[in-house]
C-alpha positions, 0 to 999 in steps of 0.5 A, spaced: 472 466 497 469 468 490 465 474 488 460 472 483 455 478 479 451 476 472 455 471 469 462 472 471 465 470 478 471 472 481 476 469 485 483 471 488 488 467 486 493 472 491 494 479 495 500 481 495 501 488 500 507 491 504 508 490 511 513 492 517 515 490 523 519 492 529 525 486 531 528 489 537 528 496 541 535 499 545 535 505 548 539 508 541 536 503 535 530 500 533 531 493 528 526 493 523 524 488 517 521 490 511 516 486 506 515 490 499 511 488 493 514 482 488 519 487 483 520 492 487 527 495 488 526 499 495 533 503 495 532 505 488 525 507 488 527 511 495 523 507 500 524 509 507 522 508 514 520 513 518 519 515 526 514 519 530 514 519 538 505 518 536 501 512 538 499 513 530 502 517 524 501 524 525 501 526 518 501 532 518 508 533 523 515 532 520 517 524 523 524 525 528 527 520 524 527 519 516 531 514 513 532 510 506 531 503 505 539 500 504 538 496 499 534 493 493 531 487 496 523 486 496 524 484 503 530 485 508 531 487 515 535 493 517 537 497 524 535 505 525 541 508 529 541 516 532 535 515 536 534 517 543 528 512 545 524 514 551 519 510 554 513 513 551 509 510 544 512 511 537 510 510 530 515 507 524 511 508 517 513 505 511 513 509 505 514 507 497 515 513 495 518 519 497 512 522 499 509 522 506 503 521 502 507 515 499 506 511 506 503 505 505 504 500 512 507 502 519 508 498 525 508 502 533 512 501 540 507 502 544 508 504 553 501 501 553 498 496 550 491 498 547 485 493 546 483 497 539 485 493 533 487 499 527 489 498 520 496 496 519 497 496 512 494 498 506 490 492 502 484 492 498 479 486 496 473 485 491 466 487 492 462 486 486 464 484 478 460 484 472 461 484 465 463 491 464 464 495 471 467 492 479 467 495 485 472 494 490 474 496 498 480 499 500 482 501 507 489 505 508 492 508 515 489 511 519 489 519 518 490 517 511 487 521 507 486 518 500 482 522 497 486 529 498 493 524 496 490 523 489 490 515 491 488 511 485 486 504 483 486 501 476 486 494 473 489 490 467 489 484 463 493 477 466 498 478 472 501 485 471 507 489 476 506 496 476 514 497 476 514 496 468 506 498 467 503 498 460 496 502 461 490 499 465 484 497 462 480 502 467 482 506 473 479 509 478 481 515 483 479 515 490 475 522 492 473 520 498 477 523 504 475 517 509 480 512 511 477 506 508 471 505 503 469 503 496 470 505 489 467 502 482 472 502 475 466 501 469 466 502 462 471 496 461 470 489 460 470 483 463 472 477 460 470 469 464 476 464 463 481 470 464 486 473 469 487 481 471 491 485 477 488 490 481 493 494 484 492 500 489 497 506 488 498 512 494 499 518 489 496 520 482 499 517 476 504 522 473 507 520 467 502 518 460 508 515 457 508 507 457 511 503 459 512 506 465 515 504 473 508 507 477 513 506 484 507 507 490 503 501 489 502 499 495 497 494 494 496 488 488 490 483 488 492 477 482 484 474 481 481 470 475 474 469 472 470 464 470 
């Protein structure tokens, strides 16, 4: 699909977000497997999975299981052991950081089957580009708080990786508080016939010094312009 506003028309080339999945439940263990974004080191970024005996991630409450991703593969699979399973539901969350802010993905046991259909991961998608701004919608978790984590947007020319960033073109931070919704990045230009990223993060950008690693991505849409 293309978005188009003015002259300038958009077109996602490729989205790319983190996903989790449950492989195999015993009474003591649970098999997950993992997809990161392309570059990312899991291990060395402290990724981690963790546990709550919730339908959804209580955010607010220590997880009954926290543990690092094993190694450095952008996807893998791994077995959580020292578990009592209980026949009741459970979360797994999947974070990019070391944060619980930094969850970006999570996948769910359920004792029950629920016909609601909620967010599994983080993306985001375009909603309108001009010449100097574009807007775009992003939906997180849900009980996220993306406003209150300090989550932020930013842009760069051609096709970029947050893992050895030089600065965006724009930026935008997330001030609303609601799961899902809209934000705009203006005062920068948009060129037709060129490439750029927009990648979404789950904390506020630390460090001014560039190039740099901004390891919470947790989404990244590629698009061109014509």
């Amino acid at each position: 699909m293309s978005y188009q506003a003015g002259k300038i028309i958009a077109t996602p080339v490729e989205l790319y977000t983190c996903s989790l999945e449950v492989k195999d439940v015993t009474a003591d263990t649970i098999a997950v497997k993992y997809k990161g974004l392309p570059g990312n080191q899991p291990n060395l970024y402290e990724n981690y999975v963790s546990l709550w005996p919730s339908a959804t991630i209580p955010w607010n409450i220590t997880p009954i299981k926290h543990v690092l991703v094993p190694g450095d593969n952008e996807q893998g699979d791994f077995v959580i052991h020292g578990l009592t399973i209980k026949p009741t539901n459970y979360t797994l969350g999947y974070g990019v950081g070391n944060m619980i802010s930094d969850i970006c993905t999570c996948a769910q046991i359920l004792s029950v089957d629920y016909m609601e259909i909620v967010p599994y991961t983080v993306t985001i998608s375009i909603s309108r580009v001009d010449t100097n701004s574009i807007t775009l919608n992003y939906v997180t978790l849900p009980g996220y708080l993306p406003g209150f984590y300090q989550n932020w947007v930013g842009l760069w020319e051609g096709f970029a990786s947050p893992y050895f960033a030089v600065p965006p073109l724009g930026q935008t931070v997330i001030t609303s508080n609601a799961s899902q919704g809209s934000a705009g990045i203006t005062n920068v230009t948009i060129d037709p016939n060129a490439a750029y990223t927009l990648i979404y993060f789950m904390g506020p950008l630390g460090s001014s010094n560039w190039p740099q690693c901004i390891c919470n991505a947790a989404a990244m849409l590629y698009f061109t312009t014509s």
